[in-house]
BADOTI-742954 format. One line per field, with one value per atom (N, C-alpha, C): residue number from 1; residue in three letters; chain; atom name; y negated, x, z negated. Coordinates in steps of 0.05 Angstrom, whole numbers, plus 32768, in hexadecimal, padded with zeros to 4 digits. Layout:
# residues N
k	(NUM|...)
r	(ala|...)
c	(A|...)
a	(CA|...)
py	(Y|...)
px	(X|...)
pz	(Z|...)
***
This chain:
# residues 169
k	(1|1|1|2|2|2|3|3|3|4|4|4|5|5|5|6|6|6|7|7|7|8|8|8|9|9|9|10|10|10|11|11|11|12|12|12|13|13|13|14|14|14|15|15|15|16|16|16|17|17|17|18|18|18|19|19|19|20|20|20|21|21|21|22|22|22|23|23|23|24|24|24|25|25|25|26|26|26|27|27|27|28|28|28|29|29|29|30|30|30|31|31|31|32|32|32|33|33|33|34|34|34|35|35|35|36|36|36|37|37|37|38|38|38|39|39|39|40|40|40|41|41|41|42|42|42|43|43|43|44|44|44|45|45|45|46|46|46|47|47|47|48|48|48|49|49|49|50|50|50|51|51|51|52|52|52|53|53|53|54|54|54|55|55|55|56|56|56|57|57|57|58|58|58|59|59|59|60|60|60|61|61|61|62|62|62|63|63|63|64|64|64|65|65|65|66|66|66|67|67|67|68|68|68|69|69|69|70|70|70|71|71|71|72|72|72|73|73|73|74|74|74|75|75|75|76|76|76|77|77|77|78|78|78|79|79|79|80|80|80|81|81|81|82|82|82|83|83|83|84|84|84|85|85|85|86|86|86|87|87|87|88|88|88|89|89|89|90|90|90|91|91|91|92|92|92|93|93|93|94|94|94|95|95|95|96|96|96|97|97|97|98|98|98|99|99|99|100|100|100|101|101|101|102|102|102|103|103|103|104|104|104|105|105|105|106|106|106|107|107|107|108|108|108|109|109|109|110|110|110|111|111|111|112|112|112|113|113|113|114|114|114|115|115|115|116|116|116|117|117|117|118|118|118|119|119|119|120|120|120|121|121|121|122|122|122|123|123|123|124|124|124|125|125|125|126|126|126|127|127|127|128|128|128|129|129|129|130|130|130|131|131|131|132|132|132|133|133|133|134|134|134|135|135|135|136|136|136|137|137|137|138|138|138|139|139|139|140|140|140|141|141|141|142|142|142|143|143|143|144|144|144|145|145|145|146|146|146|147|147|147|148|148|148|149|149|149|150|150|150|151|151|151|152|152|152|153|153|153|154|154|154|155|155|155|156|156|156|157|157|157|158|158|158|159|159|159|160|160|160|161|161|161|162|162|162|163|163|163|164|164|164|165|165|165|166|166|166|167|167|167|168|168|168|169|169|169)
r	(unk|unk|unk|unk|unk|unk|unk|unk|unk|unk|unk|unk|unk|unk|unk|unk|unk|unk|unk|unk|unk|unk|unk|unk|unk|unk|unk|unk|unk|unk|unk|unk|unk|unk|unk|unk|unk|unk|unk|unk|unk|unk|unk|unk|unk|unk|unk|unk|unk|unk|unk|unk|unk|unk|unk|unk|unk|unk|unk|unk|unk|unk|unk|unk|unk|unk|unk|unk|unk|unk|unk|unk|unk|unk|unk|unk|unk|unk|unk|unk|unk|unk|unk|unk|unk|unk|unk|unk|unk|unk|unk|unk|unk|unk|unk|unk|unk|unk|unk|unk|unk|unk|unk|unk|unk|unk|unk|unk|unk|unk|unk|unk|unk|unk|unk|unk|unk|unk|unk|unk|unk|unk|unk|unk|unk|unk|unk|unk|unk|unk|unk|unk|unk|unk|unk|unk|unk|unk|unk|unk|unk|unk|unk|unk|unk|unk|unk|unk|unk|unk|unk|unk|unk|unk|unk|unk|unk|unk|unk|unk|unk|unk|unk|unk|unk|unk|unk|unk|unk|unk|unk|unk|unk|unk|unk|unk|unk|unk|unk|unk|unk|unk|unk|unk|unk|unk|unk|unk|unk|unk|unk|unk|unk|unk|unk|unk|unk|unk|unk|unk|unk|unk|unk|unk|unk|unk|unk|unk|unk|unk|unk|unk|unk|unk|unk|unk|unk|unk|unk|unk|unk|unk|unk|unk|unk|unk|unk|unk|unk|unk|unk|unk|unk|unk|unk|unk|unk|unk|unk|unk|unk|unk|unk|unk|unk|unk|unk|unk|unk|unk|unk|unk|unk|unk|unk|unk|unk|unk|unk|unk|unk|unk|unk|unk|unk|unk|unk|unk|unk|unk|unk|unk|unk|unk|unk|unk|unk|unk|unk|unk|unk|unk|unk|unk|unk|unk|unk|unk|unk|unk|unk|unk|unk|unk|unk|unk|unk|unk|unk|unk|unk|unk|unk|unk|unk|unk|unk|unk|unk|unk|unk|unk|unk|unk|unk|unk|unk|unk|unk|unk|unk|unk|unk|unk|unk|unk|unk|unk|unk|unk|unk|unk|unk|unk|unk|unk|unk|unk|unk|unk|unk|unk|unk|unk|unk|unk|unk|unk|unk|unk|unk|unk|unk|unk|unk|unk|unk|unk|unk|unk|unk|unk|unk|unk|unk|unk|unk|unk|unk|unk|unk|unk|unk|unk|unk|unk|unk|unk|unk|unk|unk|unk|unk|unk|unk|unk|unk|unk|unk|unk|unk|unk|unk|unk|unk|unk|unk|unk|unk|unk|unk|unk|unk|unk|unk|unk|unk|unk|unk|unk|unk|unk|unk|unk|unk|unk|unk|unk|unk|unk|unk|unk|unk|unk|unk|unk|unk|unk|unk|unk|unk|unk|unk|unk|unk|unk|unk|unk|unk|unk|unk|unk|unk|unk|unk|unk|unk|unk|unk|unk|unk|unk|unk|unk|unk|unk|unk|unk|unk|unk|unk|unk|unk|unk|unk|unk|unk|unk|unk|unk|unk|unk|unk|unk|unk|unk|unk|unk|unk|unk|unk|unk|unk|unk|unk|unk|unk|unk|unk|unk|unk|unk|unk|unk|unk|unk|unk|unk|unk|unk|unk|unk|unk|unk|unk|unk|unk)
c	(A|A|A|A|A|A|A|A|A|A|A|A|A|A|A|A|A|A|A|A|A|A|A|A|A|A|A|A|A|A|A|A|A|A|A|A|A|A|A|A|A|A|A|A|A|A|A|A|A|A|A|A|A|A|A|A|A|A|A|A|A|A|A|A|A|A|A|A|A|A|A|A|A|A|A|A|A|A|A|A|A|A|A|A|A|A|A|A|A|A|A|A|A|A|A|A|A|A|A|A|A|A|A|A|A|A|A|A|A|A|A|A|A|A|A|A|A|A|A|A|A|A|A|A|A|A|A|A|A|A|A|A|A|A|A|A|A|A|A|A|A|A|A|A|A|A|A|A|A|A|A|A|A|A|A|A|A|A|A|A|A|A|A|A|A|A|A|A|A|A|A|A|A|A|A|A|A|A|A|A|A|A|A|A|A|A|A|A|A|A|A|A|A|A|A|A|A|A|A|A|A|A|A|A|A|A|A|A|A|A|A|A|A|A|A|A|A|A|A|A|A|A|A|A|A|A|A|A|A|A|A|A|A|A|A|A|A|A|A|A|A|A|A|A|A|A|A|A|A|A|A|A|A|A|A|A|A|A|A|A|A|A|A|A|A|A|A|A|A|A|A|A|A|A|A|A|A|A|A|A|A|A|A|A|A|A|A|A|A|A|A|A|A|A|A|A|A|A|A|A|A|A|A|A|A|A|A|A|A|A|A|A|A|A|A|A|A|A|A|A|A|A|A|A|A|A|A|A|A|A|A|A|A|A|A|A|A|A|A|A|A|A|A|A|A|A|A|A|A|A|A|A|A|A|A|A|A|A|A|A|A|A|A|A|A|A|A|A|A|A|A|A|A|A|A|A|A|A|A|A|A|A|A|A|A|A|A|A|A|A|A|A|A|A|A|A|A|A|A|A|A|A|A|A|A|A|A|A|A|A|A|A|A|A|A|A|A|A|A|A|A|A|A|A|A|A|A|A|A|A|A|A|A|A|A|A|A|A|A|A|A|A|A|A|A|A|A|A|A|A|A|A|A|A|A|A|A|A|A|A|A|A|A|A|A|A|A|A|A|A|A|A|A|A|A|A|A|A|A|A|A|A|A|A|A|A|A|A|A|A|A|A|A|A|A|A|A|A|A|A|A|A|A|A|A|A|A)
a	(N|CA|C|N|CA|C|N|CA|C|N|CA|C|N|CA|C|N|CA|C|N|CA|C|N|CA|C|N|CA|C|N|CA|C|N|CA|C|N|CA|C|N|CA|C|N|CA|C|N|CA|C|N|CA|C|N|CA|C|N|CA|C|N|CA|C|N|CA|C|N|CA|C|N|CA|C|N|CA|C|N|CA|C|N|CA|C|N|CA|C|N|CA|C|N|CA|C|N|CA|C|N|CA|C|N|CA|C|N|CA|C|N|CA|C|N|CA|C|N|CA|C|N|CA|C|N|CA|C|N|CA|C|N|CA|C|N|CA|C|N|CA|C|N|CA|C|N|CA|C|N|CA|C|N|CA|C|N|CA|C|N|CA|C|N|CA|C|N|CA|C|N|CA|C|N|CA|C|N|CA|C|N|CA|C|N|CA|C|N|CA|C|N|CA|C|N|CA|C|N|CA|C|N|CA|C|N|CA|C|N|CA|C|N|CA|C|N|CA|C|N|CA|C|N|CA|C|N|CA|C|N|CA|C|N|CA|C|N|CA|C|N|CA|C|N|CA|C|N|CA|C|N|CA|C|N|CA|C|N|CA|C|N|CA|C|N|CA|C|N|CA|C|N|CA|C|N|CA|C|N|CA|C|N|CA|C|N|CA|C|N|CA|C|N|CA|C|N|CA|C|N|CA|C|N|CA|C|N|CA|C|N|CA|C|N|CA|C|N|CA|C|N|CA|C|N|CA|C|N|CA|C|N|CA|C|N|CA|C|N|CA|C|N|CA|C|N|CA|C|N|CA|C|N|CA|C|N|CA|C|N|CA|C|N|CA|C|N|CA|C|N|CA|C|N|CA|C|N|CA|C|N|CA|C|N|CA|C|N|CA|C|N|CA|C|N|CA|C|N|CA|C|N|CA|C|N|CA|C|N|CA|C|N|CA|C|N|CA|C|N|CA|C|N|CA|C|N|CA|C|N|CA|C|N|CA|C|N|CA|C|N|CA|C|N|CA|C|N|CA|C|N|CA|C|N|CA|C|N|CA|C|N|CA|C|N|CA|C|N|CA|C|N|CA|C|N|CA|C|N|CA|C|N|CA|C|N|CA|C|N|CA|C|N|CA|C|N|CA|C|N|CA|C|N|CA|C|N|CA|C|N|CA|C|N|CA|C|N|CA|C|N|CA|C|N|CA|C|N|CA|C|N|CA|C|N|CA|C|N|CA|C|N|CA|C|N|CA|C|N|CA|C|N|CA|C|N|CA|C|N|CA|C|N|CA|C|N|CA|C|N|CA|C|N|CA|C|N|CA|C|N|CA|C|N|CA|C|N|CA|C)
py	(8017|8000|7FE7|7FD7|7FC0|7FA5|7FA6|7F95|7F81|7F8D|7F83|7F6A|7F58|7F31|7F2F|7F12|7F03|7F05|7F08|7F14|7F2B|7F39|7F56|7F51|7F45|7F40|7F26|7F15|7F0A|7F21|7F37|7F43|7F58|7F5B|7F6D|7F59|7F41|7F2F|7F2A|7F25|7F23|7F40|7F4E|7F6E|7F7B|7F73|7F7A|7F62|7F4B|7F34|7F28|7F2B|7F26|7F40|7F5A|7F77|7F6F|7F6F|7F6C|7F59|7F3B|7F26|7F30|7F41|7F4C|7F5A|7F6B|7F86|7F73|7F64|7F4C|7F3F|7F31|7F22|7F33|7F49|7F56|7F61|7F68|7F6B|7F64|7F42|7F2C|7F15|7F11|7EFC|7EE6|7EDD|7EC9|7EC6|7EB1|7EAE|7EAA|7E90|7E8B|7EA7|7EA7|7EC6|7EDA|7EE1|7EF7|7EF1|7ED1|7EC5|7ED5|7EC5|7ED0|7EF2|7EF7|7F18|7F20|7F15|7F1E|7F18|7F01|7EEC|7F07|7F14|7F22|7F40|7F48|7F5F|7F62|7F4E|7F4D|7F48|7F2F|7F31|7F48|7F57|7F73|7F89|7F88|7FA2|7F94|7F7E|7F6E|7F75|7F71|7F77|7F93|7FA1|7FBB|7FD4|7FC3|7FD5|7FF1|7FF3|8011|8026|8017|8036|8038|8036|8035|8053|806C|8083|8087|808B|8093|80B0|80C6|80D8|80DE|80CC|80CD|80BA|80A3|8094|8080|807F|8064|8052|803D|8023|800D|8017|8005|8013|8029|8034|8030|802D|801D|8009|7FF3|7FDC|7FD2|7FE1|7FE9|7FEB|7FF9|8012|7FEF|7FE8|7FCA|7FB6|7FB5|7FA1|7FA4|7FC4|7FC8|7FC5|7FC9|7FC0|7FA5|7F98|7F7C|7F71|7F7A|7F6E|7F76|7F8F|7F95|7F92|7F83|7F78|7F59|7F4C|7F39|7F34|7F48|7F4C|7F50|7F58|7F5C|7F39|7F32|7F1C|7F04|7F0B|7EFA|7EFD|7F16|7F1E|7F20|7F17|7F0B|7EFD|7EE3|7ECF|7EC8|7EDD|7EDE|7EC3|7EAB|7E95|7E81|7E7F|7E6F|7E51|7E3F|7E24|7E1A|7E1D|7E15|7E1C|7E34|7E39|7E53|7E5C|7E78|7E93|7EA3|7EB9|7ECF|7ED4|7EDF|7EFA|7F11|7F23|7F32|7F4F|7F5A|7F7A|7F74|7F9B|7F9C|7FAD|7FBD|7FBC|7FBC|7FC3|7FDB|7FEC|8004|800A|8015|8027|8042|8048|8061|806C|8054|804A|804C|803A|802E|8052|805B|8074|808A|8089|80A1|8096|8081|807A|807E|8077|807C|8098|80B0|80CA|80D7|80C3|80D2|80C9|80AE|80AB|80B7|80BC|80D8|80EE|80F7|8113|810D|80FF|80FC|80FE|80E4|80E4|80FB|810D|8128|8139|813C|814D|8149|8138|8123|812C|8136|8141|815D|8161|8176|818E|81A2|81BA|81BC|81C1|81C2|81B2|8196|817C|8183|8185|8184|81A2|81B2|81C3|81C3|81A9|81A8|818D|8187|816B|816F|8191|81A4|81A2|81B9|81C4|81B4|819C|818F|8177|8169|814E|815B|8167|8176|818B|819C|81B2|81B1|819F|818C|81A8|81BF|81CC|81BE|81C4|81BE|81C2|81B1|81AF|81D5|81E0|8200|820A|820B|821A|821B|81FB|81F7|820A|820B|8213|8238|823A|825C|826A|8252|825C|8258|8246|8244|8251|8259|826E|825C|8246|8233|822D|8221|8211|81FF|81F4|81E0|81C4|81CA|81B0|81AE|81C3|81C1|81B0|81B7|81B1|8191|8186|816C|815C|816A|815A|8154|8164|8169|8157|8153|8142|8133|8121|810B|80FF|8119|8108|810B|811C|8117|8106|80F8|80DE|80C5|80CB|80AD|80B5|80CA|80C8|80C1|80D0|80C1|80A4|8098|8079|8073|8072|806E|8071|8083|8089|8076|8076|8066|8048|803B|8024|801E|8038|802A|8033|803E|8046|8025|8012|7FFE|7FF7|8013|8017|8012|7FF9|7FF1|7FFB|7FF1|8001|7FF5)
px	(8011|8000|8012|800C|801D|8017|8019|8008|8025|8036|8056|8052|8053|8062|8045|804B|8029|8026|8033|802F|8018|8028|8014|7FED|7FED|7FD4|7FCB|7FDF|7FCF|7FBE|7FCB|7FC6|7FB0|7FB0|7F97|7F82|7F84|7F66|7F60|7F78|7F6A|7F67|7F65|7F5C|7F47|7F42|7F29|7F14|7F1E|7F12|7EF0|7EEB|7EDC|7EC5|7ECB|7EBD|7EB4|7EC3|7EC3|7EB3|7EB5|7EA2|7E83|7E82|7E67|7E63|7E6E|7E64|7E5D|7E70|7E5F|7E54|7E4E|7E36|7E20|7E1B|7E03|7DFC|7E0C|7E0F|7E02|7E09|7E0A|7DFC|7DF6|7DE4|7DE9|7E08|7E12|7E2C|7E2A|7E47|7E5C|7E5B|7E6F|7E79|7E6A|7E6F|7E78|7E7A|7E81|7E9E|7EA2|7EBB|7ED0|7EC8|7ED9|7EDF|7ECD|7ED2|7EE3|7EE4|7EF6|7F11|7F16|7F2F|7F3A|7F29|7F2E|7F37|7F2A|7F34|7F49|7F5C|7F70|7F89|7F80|7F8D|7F97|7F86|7F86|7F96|7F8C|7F9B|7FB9|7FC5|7FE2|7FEB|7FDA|7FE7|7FE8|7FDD|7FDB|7FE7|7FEA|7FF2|8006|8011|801B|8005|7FEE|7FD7|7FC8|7FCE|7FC9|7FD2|7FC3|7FCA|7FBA|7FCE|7FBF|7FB5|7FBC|7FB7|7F98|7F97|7F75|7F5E|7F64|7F55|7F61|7F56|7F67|7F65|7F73|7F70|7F5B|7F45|7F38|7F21|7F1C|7F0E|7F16|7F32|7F42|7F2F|7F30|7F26|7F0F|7EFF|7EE5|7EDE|7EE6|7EEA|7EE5|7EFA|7F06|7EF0|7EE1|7ED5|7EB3|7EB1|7E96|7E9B|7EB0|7EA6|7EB0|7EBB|7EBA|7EA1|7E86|7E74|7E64|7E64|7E4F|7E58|7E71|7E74|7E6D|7E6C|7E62|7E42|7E2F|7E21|7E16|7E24|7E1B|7E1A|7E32|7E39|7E20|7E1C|7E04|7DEF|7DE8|7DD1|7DC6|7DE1|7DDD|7DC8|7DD2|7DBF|7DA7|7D8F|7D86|7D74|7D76|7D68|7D6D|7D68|7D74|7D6D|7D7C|7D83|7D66|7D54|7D42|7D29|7D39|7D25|7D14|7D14|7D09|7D1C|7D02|7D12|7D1B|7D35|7D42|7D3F|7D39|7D34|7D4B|7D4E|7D6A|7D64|7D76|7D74|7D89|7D9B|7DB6|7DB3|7DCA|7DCF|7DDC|7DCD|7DD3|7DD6|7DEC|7DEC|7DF9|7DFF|7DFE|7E22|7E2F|7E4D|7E59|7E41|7E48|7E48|7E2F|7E33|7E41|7E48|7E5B|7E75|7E7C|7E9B|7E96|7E80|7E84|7E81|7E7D|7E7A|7E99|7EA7|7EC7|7ECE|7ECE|7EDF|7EDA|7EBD|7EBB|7EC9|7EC6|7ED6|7EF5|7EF8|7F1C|7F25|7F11|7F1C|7F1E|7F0A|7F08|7F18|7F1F|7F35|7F4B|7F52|7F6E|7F73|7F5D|7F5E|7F6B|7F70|7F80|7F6F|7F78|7F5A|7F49|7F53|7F45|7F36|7F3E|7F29|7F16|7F20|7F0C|7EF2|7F07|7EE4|7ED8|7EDD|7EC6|7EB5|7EC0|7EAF|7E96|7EA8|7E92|7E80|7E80|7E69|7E5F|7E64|7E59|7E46|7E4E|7E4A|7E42|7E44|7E3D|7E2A|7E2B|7E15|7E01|7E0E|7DFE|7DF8|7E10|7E0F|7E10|7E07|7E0C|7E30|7E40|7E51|7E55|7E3F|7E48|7E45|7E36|7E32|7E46|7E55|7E76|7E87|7E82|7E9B|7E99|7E78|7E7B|7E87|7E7D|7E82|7EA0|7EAE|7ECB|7EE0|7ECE|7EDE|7EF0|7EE6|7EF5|7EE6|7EEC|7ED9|7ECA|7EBB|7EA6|7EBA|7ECC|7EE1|7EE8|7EF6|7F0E|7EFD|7EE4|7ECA|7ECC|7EC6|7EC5|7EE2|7EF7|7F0C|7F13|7F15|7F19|7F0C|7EF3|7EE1|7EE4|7EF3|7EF5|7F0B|7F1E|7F37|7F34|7F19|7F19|7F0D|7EF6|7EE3|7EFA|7F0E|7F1F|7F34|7F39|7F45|7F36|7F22|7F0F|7F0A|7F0A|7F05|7F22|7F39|7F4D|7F57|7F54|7F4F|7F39|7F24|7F0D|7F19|7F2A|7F29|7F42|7F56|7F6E|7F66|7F50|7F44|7F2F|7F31|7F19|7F05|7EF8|7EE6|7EDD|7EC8|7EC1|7EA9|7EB1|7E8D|7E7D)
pz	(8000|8000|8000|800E|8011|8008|7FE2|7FD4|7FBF|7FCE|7FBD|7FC5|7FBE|7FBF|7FC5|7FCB|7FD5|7FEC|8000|801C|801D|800B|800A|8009|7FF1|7FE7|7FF7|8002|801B|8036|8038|8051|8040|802A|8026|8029|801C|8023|8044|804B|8070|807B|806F|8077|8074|8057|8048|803D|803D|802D|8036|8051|805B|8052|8059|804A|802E|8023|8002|7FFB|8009|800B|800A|8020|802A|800E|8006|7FEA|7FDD|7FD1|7FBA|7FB7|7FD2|7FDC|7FDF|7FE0|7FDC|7FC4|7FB4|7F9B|7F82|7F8A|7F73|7F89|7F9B|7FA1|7F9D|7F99|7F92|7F9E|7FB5|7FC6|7FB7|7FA3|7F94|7F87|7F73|7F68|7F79|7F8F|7FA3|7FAD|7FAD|7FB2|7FA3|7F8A|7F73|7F70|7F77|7F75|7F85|7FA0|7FB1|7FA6|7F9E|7F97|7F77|7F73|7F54|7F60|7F73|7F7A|7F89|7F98|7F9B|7F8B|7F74|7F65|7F58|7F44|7F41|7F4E|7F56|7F83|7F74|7F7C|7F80|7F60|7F48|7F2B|7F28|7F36|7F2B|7F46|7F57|7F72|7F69|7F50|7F46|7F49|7F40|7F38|7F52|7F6A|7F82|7F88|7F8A|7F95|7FB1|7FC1|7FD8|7FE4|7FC7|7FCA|7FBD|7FAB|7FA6|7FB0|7FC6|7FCC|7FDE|7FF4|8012|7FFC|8007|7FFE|8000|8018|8018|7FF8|7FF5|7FEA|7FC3|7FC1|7FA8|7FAB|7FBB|7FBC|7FB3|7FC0|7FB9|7F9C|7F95|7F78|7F6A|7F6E|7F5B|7F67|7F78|7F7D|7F71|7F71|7F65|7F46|7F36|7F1B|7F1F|7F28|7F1F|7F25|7F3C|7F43|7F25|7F24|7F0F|7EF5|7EED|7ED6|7EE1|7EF2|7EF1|7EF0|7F01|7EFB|7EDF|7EC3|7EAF|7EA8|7EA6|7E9A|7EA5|7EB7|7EC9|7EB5|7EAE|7EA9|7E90|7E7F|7E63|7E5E|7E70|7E72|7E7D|7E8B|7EA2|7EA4|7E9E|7E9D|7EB2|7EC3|7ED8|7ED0|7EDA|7EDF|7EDA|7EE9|7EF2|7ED1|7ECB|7EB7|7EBD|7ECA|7ED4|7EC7|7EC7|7EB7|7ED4|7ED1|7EE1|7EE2|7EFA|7EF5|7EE4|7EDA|7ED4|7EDF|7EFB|7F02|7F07|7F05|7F08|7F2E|7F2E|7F4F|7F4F|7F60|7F68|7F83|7F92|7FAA|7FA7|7FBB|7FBF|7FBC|7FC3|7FB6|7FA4|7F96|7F7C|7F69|7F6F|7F62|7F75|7F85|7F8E|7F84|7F7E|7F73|7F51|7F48|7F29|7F24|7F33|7F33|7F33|7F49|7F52|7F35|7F3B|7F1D|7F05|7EFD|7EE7|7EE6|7F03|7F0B|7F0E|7F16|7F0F|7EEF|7EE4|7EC4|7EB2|7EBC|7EB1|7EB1|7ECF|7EDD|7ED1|7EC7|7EC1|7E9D|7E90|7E70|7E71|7E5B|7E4F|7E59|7E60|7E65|7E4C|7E31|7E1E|7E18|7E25|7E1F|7E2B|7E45|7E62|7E5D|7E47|7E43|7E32|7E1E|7E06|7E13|7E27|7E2A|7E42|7E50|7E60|7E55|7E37|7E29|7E26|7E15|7E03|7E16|7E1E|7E32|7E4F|7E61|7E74|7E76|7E56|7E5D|7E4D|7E2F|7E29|7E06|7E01|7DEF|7DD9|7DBF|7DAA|7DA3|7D8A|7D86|7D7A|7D71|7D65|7D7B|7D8B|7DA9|7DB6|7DB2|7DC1|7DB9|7DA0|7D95|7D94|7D9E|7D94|7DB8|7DCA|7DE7|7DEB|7DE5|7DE5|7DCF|7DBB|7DA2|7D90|7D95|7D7F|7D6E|7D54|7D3E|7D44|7D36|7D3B|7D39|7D20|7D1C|7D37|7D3F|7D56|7D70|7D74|7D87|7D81|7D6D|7D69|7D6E|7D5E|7D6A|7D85|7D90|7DB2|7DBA|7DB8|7DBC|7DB6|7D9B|7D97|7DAC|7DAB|7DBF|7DDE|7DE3|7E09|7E0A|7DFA|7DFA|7E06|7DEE|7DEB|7DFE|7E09|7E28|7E3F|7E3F|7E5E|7E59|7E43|7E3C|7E4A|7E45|7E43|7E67|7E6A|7E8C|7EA1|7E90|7EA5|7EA4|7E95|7E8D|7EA3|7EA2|7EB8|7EC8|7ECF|7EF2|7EF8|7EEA|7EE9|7ED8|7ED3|7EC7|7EB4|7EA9|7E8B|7E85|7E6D|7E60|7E63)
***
């Protein structure tokens, strides 16, 4: 990815800037606001161009990734206040496509993939199949303690993971 010096992150915005324009402009319904988003997801891309793998995702699709939570964290922050100028009460619906959730799916499934196996199978049972913490522990042959700890530390790894993949709560 060619995001080294300011050259770089000049040539990702005349590449992608105009695209990205469009996602957040439909997004958020707000030019200014869509501006900035674009201006943030480059930034980003250029500060962070290390965690740029091109074995798990093109670049334009990185991009993306970074441009849908910045919309829908701005979206929240919007939506704090839903009172418009004028005095009208502003609707509040989440924006959803088909994107937005096929990228928050990968990124689940990566964060997962990425835990310890032992993590990755109490957070199966428990969070996925939806067993009780003794159920966990009688199908995996471990204690109920051992069930909860695991759990406590794959929780605070997939947190820990979603957050340098983008991802806020």
């Amino acid at each position: 990815m060619a995001v080294s010096g300011e050259e770089g992150a000049r040539a990702l915005y005349r590449t992608y800037g105009d695209e990205l324009y469009g996602f957040a402009l439909r997004r958020l319904n707000d030019p200014a606001l869509a501006e900035e988003v674009v201006q943030d997801v480059i930034l980003r891309a250029w500060r962070h161009a290390d965690r740029f793998d091109p074995e798990r995702a093109s670049e334009r699709t990185w991009l993306f990734e970074i441009a849908r939570n910045l919309t829908t964290d701005a979206f929240r922050r919007r939506s704090v206040r839903p009172v418009s100028a004028n005095g009208e009460v502003v609707e509040r619906e989440e924006p959803l496509d088909a994107y937005a959730q096929a990228a928050d799916h990968w990124q689940i499934e990566a964060a997962v993939a990425a835990l310890r196996p032992e993590h990755r199978e109490v957070i199966q049972l428990v969070h996925f199949e939806g067993l009780s913490l003794s159920a966990a522990g009688a199908r995996a042959g471990i204690p109920v303690g051992t069930v909860k700890s695991r759990c406590f530390y794959a929780l605070r790894s997939l947190r820990e993971l979603l957050l340098e993949a983008g991802v806020t709560p």
